[in-house]
ChimeraX commands (.cxc) that place a marker at each C-alpha (Angstrom):
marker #1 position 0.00,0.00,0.00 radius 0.5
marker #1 position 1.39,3.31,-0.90 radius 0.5
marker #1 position 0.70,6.63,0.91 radius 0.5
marker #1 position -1.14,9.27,-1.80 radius 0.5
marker #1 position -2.62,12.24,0.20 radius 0.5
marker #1 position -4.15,13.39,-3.07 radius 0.5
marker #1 position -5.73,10.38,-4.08 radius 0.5
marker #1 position -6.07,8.53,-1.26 radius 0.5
marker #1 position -9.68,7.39,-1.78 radius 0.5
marker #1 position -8.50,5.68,-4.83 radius 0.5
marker #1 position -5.47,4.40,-3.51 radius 0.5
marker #1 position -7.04,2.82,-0.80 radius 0.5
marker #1 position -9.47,1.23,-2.87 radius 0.5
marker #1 position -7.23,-0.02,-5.46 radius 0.5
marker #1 position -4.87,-1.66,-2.86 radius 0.5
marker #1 position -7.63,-3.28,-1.17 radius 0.5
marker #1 position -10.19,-4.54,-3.99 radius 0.5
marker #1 position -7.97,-7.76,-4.42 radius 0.5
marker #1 position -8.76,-8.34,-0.69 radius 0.5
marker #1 position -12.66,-7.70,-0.47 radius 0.5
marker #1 position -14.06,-11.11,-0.46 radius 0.5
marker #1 position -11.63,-12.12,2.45 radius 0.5
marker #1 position -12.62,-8.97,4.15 radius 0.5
marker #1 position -16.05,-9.25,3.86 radius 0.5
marker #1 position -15.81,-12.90,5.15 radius 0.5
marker #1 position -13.95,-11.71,8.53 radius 0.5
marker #1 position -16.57,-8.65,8.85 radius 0.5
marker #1 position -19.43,-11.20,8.80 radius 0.5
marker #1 position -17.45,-13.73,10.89 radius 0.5
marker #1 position -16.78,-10.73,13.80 radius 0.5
marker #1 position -20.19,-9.42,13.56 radius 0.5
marker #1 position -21.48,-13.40,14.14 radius 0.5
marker #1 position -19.40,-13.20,17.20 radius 0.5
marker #1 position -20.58,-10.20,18.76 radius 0.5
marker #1 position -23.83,-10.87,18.01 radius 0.5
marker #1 position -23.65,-14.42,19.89 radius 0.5
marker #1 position -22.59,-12.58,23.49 radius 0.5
marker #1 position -24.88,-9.20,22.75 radius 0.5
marker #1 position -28.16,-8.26,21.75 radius 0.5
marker #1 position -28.79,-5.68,19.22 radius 0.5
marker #1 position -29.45,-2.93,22.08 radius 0.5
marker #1 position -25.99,-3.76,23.70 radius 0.5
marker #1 position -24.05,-3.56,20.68 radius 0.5
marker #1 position -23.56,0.61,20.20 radius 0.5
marker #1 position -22.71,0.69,23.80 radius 0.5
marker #1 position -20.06,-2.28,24.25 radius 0.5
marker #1 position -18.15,-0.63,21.21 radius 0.5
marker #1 position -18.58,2.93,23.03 radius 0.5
marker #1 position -17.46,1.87,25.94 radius 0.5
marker #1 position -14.61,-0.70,24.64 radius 0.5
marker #1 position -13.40,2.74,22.57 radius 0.5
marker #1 position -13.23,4.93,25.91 radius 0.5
marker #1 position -11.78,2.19,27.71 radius 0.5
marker #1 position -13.84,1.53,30.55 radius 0.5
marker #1 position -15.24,-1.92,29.98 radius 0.5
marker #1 position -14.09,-3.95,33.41 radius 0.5
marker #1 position -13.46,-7.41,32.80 radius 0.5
marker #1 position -14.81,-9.86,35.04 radius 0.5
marker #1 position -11.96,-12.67,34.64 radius 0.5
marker #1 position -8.99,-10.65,34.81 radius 0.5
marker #1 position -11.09,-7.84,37.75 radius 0.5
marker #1 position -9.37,-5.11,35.73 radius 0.5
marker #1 position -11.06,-2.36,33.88 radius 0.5
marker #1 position -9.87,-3.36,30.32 radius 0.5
marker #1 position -7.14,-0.61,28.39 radius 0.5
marker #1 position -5.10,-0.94,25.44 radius 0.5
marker #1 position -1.55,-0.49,26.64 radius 0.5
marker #1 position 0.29,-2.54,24.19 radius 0.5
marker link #1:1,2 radius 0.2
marker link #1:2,3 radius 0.2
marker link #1:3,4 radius 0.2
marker link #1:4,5 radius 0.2
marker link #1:5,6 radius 0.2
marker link #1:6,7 radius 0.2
marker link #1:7,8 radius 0.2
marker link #1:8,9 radius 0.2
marker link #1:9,10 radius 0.2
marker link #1:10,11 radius 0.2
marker link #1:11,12 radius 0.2
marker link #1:12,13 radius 0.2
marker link #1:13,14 radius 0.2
marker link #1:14,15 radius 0.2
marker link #1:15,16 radius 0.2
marker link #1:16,17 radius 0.2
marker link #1:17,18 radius 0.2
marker link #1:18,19 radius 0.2
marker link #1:19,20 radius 0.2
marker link #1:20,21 radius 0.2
marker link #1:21,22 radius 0.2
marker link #1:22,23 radius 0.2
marker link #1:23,24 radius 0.2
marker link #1:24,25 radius 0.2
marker link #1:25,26 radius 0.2
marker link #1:26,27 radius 0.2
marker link #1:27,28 radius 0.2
marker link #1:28,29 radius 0.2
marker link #1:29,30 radius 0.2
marker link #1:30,31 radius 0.2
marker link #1:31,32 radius 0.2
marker link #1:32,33 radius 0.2
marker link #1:33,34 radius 0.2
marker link #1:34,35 radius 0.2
marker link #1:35,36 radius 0.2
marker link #1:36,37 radius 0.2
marker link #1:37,38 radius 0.2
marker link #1:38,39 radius 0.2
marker link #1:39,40 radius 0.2
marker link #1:40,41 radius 0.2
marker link #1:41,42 radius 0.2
marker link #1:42,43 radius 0.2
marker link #1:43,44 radius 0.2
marker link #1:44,45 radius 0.2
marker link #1:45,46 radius 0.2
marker link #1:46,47 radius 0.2
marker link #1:47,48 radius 0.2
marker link #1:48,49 radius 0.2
marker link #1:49,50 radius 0.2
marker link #1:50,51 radius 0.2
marker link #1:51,52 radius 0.2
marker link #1:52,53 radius 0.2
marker link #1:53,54 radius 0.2
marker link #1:54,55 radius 0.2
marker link #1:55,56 radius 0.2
marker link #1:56,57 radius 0.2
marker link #1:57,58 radius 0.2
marker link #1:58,59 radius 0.2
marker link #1:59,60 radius 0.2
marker link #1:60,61 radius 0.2
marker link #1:61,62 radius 0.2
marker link #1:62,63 radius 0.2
marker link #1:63,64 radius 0.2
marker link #1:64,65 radius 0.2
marker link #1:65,66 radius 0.2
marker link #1:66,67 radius 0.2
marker link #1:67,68 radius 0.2
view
């Protein structure tokens, strides 16, 4: 993949088209997943709360936090 701040859009798409099918697979794989352990009201709020970091998990008893 090649950096092209005035095309990016295109670039992007271009270096990623070979890879749809494979990334469409994985999307509907995850979203199979999530929707196993939440129902559709939970969803919107586990992300939210994953992306501010202050989802505490029960088997470790530590508020979960990416750092590395």
């Amino acid at each position: 993949m090649h950096a092209d701040p005035l095309n990016y859009e295109k670039s992007f798409t271009t270096d990623m088209l070979p890879n749809k099918n494979g990334i469409i697979n994985l999307a509907n794989d995850q979203s199979g997943i999530i929707t196993q352990h939440l129902d559709h009201s939970e969803i919107q709020q586990a992300f939210e709360l994953f992306g501010q970091g202050v989802i505490f998990d029960e088997r470790r008893g530590t508020v979960h936090k990416m750092d590395g």
